[in-house]
Structure formats: structure tokens, C-alpha cells
N, C-alpha and C positions, 0 to 999 in steps of 0.2 A: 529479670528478663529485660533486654535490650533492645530497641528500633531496630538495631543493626542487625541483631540474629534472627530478628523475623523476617528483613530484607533479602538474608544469605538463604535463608529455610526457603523463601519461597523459587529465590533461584534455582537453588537445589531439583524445588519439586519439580519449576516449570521445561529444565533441563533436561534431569535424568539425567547430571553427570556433574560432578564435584568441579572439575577441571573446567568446563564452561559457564558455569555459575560463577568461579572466583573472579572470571574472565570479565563476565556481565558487572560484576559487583565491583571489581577494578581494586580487588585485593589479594593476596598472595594465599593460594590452595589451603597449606597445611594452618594458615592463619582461619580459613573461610572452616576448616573440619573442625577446629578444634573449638571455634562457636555454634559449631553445628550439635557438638559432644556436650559443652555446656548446657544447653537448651534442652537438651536428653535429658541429661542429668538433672537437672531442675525440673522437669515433669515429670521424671520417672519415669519413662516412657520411651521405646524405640520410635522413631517418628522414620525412617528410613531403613530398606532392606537391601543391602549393599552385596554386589554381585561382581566378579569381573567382568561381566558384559553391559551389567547399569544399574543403574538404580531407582528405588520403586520405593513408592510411599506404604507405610505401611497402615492398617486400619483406625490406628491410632492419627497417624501422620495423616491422612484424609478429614480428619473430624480438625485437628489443629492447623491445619489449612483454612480452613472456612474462617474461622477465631481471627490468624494472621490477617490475612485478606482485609477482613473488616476493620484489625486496627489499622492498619497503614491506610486505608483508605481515608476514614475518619480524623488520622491527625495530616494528611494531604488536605483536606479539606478545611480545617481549620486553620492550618497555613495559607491557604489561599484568602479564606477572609479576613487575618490579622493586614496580610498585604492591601485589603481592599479598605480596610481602615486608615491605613495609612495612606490612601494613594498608590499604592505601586500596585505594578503588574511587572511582576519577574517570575522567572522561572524558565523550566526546558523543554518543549515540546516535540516529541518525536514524530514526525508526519511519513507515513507511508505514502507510497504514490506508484501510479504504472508508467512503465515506462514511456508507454505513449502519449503520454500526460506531462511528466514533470517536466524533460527540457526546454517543453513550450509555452507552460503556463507559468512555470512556478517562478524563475530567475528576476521578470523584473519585478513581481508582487514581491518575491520575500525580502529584496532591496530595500522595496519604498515600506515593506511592513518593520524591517530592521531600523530603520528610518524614525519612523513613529513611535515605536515599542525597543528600544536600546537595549530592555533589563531584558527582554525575552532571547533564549537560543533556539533557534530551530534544526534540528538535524532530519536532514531528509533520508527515507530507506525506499527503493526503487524495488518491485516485487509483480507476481503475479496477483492476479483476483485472491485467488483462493489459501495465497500465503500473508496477503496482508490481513484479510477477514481473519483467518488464525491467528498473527502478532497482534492483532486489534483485544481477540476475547483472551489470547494469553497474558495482556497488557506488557506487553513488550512495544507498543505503540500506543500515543494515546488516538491517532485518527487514519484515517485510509481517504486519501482520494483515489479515485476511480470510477468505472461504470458500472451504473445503475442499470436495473435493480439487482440487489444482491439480498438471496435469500437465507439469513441466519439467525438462529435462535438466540437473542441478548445483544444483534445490534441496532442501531437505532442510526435509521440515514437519511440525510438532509441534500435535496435537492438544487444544485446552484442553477444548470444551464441545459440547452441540447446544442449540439454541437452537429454539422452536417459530417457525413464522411464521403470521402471523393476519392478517383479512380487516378490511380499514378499512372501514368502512359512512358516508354519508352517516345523521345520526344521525335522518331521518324513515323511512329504507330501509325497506322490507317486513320483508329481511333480518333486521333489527337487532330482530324480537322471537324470534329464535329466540336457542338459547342455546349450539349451535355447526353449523355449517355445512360441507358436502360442497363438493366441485367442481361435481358434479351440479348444487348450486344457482346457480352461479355461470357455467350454460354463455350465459347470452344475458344479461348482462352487458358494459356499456361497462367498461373496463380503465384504467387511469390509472397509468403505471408509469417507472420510470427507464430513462434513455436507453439506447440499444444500448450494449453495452460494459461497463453494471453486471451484475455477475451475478446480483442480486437480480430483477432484469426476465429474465435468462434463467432463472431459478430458476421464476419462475414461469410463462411460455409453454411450457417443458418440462414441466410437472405437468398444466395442460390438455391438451397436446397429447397426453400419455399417459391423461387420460381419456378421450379420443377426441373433443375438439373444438379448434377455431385460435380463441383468442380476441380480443373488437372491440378494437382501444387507440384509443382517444379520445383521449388526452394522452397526452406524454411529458417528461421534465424529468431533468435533472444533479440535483435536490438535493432531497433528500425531503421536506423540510419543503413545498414547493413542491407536489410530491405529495401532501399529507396536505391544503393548501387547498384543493384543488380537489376530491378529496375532499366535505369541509366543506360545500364550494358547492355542490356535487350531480352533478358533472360523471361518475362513476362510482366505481368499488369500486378496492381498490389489494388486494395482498397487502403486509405490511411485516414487518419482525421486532419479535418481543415485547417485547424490549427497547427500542421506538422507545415502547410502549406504556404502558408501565411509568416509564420516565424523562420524558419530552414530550407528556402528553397534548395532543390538542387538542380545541376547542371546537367541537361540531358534529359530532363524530365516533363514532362507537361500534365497538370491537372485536367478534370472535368468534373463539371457536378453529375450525380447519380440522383435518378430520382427515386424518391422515399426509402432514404437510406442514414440515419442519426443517430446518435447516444447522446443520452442522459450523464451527466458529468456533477458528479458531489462528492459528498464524505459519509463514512462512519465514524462511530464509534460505540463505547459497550452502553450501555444502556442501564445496569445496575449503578451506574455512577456518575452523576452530570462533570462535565468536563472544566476542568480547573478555569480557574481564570483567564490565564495565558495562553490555554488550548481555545476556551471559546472565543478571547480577541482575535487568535489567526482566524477559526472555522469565519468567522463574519468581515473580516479583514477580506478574503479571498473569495467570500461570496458576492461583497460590495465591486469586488473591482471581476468580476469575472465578466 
């Protein structure tokens, strides 16, 4: 039995499809089955029920699942402390992130953290709340930044900062000569916010709707910059983070502060397994400088 067939096995399972496993695993399909067949074979054992529509672990394949799991965990871990022996800190860390987070925080820390830590890669994955919490327990990532609090069974989150969030104005607004703003002002207002799914757009229909009114949304959009032009254009008000406002201004736009209006800004991650080496120097690297 091979590292690498437990590697391919778990791809397989966390997939549901041969073709995107090989993909993940960065090896050629009929190379990824015919280790998949091997590993059969050597257990005696079907470990996959293969369908034209997908495929599904079989009773067997759920029990050697848990087994895989734990070895690769365990020799991940010992790889990180031979490197701690020596001094190094290398490796590859996959960091999730939301979109309303990463282009503003993230660019000049993982500069000055690439800077410090050479041996380490960071690849960044841009995502919603509830897709990164997934890639988090699927370990398809090792960490999630985003806003807190996030309720899930096996992850474990660490708190960096709060962060205020402020009212984007078209920059002819009424609004925009006052010098901070209530909800109250904001109840017969067009709304212009991130798609369902961001929690910055539930961040903020939850904050009206506790002030006692459903607010109009006019637009909606994946990506905030896209929000902030229409904005611009006049189409109505957005709520956004301070940090969008401070890194990215745009043209035509005018901030205000809102009062009692914040999020909470950290990381996940799984909690069955403390975080490599390389994963805990960024989580404290980007906690230090937040």
C-alpha cells in the first residue's frame, strides 16, 4: 500500500468523480483508476460504487476512509516536526478567504510574510462563508478567513479583529453631507449588495431588519468592486467594510460611518488536527499585523 493511493482514494471519495480527483491529485485519470484498482485489490475489497452519474463510497470504502485519513494526517505531521528539527518552515498553504476580505487585507501581508518565510507557498481560494467552512472540514484548505462567528461542528476559530462597516453613498447623495449616519436614515433606500451567500449582504439585511424595516435591493453582484460602481453610478447605497475604504477608494463615492454596525474578522480551521507548521506561522503572521 502507497502514500500516493491513499492520496488518490481520498480524492476520489471527497469528489465523487475520478476525473476531478486526477485533476486535484495533478495526475493522469486512467493512471489515478488503475491505483484506485490496486488498493482494491490489495484489500479485497470494493471501496467505490461507480455509476455513470457518480460515484459513492461503498460500506467498506467509509470504514477505510477513517484509516486513510489518519494515516496521512500522521505522516503530515511528522514531516512538519523533522522540518522543525532542522529549522525550516516549508511547505504549502491553502488559505481561503472572502471576497470582501482578501483584496484588502491580504496583498501586502503575504508580500512581507513571503519576505520572512521564502520556503512557504500560499495559494489563495476566494469563496463564500459557507463554501469555505466546507473546503475547510473537506480539507481541501487548510484555513478560512472570514467573518466570525461561524457555526460548525469540528471547526475551531480564532479571532484577529472587528472591523467597522460603512455606508457607500453615491458622492451627489443627500446623505453624503452628513458626517455619520443611522439605519434610520437609510430605511427608504435602494440597497445594492453581494449575492446571497455573502455574509456581508446578510450582515447587512440582518441589521435593518433589527431596526425594524425589510430593505429595497436594487442590484446584487459576486464581487464588490462591481458593487461599489453602481454605487458610483447612483443606482443606490451599499453597506461595505472599512477596509474596502481605506485600501480601494473609488471615484464618485463617498463614505460614512454607521453607528453600531461591525464584524468580527479571523480564521478557521478543522479542529481534529492542529495546523502544520507553515499554516500556524501564517494564521499568527496575519494575526500580528492585522
Amino acid at each position: 500500500m502507497e502514500l500516493h493511493q491513499l492520496r488518490y482514494f481520498l480524492a476520489v471519495a471527497r469528489t465523487r468523480n475520478f476525473s476531478r480527483a486526477a485533476e486535484q491529485c495533478r495526475v493522469a485519470q486512467p493512471s489515478l483508476s488503475q491505483q484506485i484498482m490496486k488498493l482494491e485489490g490489495e484489500l479485497e475489497e470494493r471501496l467505490f460504487e461507480r455509476t455513470k452519474r457518480e460515484v459513492s463510497l461503498t460500506s467498506a470504502g467509509e470504514l477505510f476512509r477513517q484509516h486513510a485519513e489518519r494515516v496521512l494526517d500522521e505522516v503530515e505531521q511528522a514531516r512538519d516536526k523533522m522540518r522543525e528539527v532542522r529549522g525550516l518552515l516549508r511547505g504549502r498553504v491553502a488559505l481561503g478567504a472572502l471576497p470582501t476580505i482578501a483584496p484588502y487585507f491580504l496583498p501586502t501581508r503575504l508580500r512581507a510574510f513571503a519576505a520572512k518565510f521564502p520556503g512557504i507557498e500560499v495559494v489563495v481560494h476566494e469563496d463564500t462563508t459557507e463554501q469555505l467552512a466546507r473546503a475547510v472540514l473537506a480539507k481541501e484548505i487548510d484555513v478560512a478567513l472570514l467573518s466570525l462567528p461561524v457555526e460548525r461542528t469540528g471547526l475551531v476559530a480564532e479571532e484577529f479583529f472587528d472591523e467597522d462597516l460603512v455606508v457607500a453613498l453615491p458622492a451627489g447623495h443627500a446623505l453624503a453631507k452628513k458626517r455619520a449616519l443611522t439605519l434610520d436614515d437609510l430605511e427608504h433606500e435602494a440597497f445594492i449588495l453581494m449575492k446571497e451567500g455573502h455574509c456581508l449582504a446578510g450582515q447587512a439585511l440582518q441589521f435593518c431588519r433589527l431596526n425594524g424595516f425589510a430593505p429595497r435591493v436594487s442590484f446584487r453582484s459576486a464581487q464588490i468592486e462591481t458593487v461599489m460602481a453602481f454605487v458610483a453610478a447612483g443606482w443606490g447605497v451599499s453597506i461595505v467594510p472599512a477596509m474596502a475604504q481605506r485600501r480601494m477608494p473609488v471615484d464618485g463615492v463617498r463614505y460614512r460611518r454607521l453607528a453600531g454596525m461591525t464584524r468580527s474578522v479571523g480564521v478557521l480551521y478543522r479542529s481534529a488536527r492542529p495546523l502544520s507548521g507553515a499554516a500556524r506561522a501564517l494564521v499568527d503572521f496575519l494575526r500580528a499585523k492585522g
